[in-house]
C-alpha positions as CSV (number, residue, x, y, z in Angstrom):
1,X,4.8,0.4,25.0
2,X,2.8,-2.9,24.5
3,X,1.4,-3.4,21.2
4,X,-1.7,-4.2,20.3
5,X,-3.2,-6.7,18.1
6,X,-7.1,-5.2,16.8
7,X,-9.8,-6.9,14.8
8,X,-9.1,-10.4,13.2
9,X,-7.3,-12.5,10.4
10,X,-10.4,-13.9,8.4
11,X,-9.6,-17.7,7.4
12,X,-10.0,-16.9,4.2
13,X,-7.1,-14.5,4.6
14,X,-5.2,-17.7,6.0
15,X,-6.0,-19.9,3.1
16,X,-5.7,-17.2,0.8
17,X,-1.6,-15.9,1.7
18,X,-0.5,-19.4,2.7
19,X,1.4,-20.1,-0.6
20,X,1.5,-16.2,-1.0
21,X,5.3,-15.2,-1.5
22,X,6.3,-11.5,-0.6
23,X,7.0,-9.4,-3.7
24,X,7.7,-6.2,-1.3
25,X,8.3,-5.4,2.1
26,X,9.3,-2.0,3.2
27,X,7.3,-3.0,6.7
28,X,9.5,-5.8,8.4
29,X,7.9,-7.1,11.5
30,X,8.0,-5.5,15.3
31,X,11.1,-4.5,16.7
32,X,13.3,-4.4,13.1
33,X,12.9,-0.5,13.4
34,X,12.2,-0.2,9.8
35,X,10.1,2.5,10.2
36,X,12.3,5.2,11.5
37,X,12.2,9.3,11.4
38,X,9.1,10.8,11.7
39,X,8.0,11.2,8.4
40,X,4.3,10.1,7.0
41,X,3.6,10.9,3.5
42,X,-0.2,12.3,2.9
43,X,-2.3,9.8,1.4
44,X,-6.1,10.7,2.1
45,X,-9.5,11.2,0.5
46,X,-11.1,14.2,1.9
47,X,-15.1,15.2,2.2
48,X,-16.3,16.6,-1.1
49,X,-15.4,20.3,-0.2
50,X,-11.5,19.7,-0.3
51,X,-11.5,17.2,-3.2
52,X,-8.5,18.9,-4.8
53,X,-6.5,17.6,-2.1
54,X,-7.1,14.2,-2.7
55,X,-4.0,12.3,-2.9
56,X,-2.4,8.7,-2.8
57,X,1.1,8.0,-1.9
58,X,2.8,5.2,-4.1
59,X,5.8,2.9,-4.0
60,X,6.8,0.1,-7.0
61,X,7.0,-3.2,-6.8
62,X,8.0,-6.0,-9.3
63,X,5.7,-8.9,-9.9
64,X,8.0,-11.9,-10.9
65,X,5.6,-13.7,-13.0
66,X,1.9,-13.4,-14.0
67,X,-0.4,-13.8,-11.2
68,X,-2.5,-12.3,-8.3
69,X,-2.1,-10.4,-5.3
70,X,-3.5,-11.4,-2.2
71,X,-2.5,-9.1,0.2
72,X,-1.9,-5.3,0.8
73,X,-0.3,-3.9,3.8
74,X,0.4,-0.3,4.6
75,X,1.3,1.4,7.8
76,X,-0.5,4.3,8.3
77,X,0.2,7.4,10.4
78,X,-1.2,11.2,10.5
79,X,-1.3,14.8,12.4
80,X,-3.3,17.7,12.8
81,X,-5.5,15.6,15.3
82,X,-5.4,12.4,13.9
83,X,-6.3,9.8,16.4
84,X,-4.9,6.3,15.0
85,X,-6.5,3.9,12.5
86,X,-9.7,2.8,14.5
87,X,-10.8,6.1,13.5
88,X,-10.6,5.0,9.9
89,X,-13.3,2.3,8.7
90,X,-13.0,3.3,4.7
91,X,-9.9,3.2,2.4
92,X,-9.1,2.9,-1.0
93,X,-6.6,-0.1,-2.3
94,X,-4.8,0.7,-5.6
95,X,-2.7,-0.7,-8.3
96,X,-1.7,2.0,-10.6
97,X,0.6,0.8,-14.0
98,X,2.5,4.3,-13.0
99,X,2.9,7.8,-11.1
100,X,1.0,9.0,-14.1
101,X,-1.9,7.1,-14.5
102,X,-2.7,7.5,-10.9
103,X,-2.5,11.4,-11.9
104,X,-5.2,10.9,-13.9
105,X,-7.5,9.5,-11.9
106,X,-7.3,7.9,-8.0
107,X,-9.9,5.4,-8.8
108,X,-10.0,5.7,-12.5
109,X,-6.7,5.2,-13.2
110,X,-6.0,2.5,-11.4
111,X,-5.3,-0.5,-13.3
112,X,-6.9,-2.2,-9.9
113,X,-8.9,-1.0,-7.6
114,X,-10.5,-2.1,-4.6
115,X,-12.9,0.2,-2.2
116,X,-14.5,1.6,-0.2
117,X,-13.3,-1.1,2.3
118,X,-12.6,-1.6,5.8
119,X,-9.1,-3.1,6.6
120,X,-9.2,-7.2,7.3
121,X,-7.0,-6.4,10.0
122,X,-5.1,-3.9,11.7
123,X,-2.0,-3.5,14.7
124,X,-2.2,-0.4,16.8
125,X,1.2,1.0,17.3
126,X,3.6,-0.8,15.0
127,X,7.0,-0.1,15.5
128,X,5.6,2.7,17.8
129,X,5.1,5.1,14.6
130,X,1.8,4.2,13.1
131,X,-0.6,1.5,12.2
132,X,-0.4,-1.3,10.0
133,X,-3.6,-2.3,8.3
134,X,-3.7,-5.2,5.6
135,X,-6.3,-6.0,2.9
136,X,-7.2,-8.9,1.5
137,X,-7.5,-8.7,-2.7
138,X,-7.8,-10.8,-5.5
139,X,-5.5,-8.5,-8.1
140,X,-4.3,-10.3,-11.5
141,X,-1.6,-8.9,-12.6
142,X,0.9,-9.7,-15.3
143,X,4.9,-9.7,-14.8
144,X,6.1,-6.1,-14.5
145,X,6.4,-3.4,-12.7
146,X,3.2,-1.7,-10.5
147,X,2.3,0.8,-8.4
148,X,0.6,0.3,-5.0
149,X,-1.0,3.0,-3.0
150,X,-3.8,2.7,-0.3
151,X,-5.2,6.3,1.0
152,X,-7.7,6.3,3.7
153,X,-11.3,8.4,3.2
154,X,-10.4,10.6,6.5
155,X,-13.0,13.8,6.7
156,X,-10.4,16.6,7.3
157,X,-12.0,18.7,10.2
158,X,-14.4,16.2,10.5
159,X,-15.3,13.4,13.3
160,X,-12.4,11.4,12.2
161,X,-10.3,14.9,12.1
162,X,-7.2,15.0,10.8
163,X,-4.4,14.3,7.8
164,X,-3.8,11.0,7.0
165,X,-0.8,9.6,5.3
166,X,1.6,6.3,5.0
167,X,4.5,6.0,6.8
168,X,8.4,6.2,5.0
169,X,10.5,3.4,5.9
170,X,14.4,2.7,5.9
171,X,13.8,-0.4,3.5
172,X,13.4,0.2,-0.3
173,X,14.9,1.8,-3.3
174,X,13.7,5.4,-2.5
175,X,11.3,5.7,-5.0
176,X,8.0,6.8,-3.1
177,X,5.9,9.2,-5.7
178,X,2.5,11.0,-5.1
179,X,-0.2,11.9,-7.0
180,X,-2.8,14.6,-6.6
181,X,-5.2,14.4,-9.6
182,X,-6.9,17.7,-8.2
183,X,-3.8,19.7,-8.1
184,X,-4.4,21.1,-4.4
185,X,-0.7,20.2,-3.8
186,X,0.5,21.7,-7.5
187,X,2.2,18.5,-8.4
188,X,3.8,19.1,-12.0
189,X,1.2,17.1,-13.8
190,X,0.0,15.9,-10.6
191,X,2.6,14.1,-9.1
192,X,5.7,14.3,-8.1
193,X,8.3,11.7,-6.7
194,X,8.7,12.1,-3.1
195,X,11.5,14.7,-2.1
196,X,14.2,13.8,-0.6
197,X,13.2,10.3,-2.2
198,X,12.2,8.6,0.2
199,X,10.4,4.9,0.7
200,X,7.1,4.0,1.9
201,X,5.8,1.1,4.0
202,X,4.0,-1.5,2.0
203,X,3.9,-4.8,1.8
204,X,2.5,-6.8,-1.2
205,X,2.0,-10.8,-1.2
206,X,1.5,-12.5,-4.0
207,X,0.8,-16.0,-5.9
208,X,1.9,-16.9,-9.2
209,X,-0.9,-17.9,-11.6
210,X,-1.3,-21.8,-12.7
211,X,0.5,-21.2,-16.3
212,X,3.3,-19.2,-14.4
213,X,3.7,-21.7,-12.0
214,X,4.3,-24.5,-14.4
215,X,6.9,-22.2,-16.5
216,X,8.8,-21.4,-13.1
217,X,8.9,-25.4,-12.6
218,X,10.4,-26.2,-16.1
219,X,12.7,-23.5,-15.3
220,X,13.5,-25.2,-12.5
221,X,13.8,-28.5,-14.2
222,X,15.8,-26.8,-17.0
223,X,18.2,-25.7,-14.5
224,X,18.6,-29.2,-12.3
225,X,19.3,-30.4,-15.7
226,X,22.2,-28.0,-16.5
227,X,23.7,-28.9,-13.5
């Protein structure tokens, strides 16, 4: 099946990733099969009535230095009559400091947070399984571990029908959680890592801020030195 390339790459989303380094991919690019099974892990922010349900599904990442992310990428699949990401036009972008603090809180405990927002850009059909959607941020972060999640606002029984989830991938450390703050799902303390452990497809690009840039080039130095 031909893939499809929908919407556009802003230039700002150029200028913004072109010194970006990749600090996770569990995505890959078409045709690596990453994606495989036909697993999707519910990630969605139902209409007020079913609020209990809401849920984000996570995956860690470690940020080699102090800095910012740029970029957020998800692929993002579905059932019960779920028709593809054009249906989608709102989603929440998270970084959560763990499992836990997204448990308390979706929005509120993330550590950052950007929303309600429209994906900069999005591919119909990656790998055949789902769609990818990316999202342009501006996310300081320290060195250390995070949390990303990114759960679409999908009106279950609604125009845009449907669950909504992101999909597993065969690249990662198996270490996909979930949280349901609501405890619709009856996560112990709501939220539970993914079972079997599985991965989830994100990607995250980041730069490293001006003061850890300098440190990684005496490190550099140190080392050309040594040798």
């Amino acid at each position: 099946m031909k893939k499809t390339l929908v919407g556009m790459f802003a230039v700002s989303a150029v200028a913004s990733t072109a010194n970006a380094a990749v600090v996770l991919d569990q995505i890959g690019t078409q045709g690596d099969g990453w994606l495989v099974g036909t697993s999707t892990y519910a990630s969605q922010d139902f209409q007020a009535q079913y609020d209990q349900y809401d849920t984000v599904a996570m995956d860690d990442f470690t940020m080699p230095y102090d800095g910012t992310v740029t970029s957020i990428e998800a692929v993002v699949g579905g059932w019960n009559g779920f028709g593809g990401a054009a249906e989608l036009l709102e989603y929440h972008v998270a970084i959560y400091a763990s499992p836990a603090a997204a448990a308390t809180g979706l929005i509120s405990g993330a550590f950052a947070y950007l929303g309600v927002v429209a994906p900069d850009s999005y591919v119909v059909d990656f790998e055949g399984t789902g769609d990818l959607v990316q999202f342009n941020t501006a996310f300081a972060l320290t060195a250390g571990d995070w949390w990303v999640g990114v759960f679409p606002v999908n009106d279950f029984g609604g125009l845009d029908a449907g669950q909504t989830g992101i999909r597993g991938s065969s690249q990662g450390n198996l270490n996909g959680y979930q949280a349901n703050p609501g405890g619709g799902f009856g996560f112990p303390g709501g939220y539970q890592q993914i079972d079997p452990a599985s991965n989830l497809a994100y990607r995250v690009h980041a730069v490293p801020a001006p003061g850890a840039l300098a440190l990684l080039g005496l490190a550099g130095l140190i080392g050309r030195r040594r040798r």
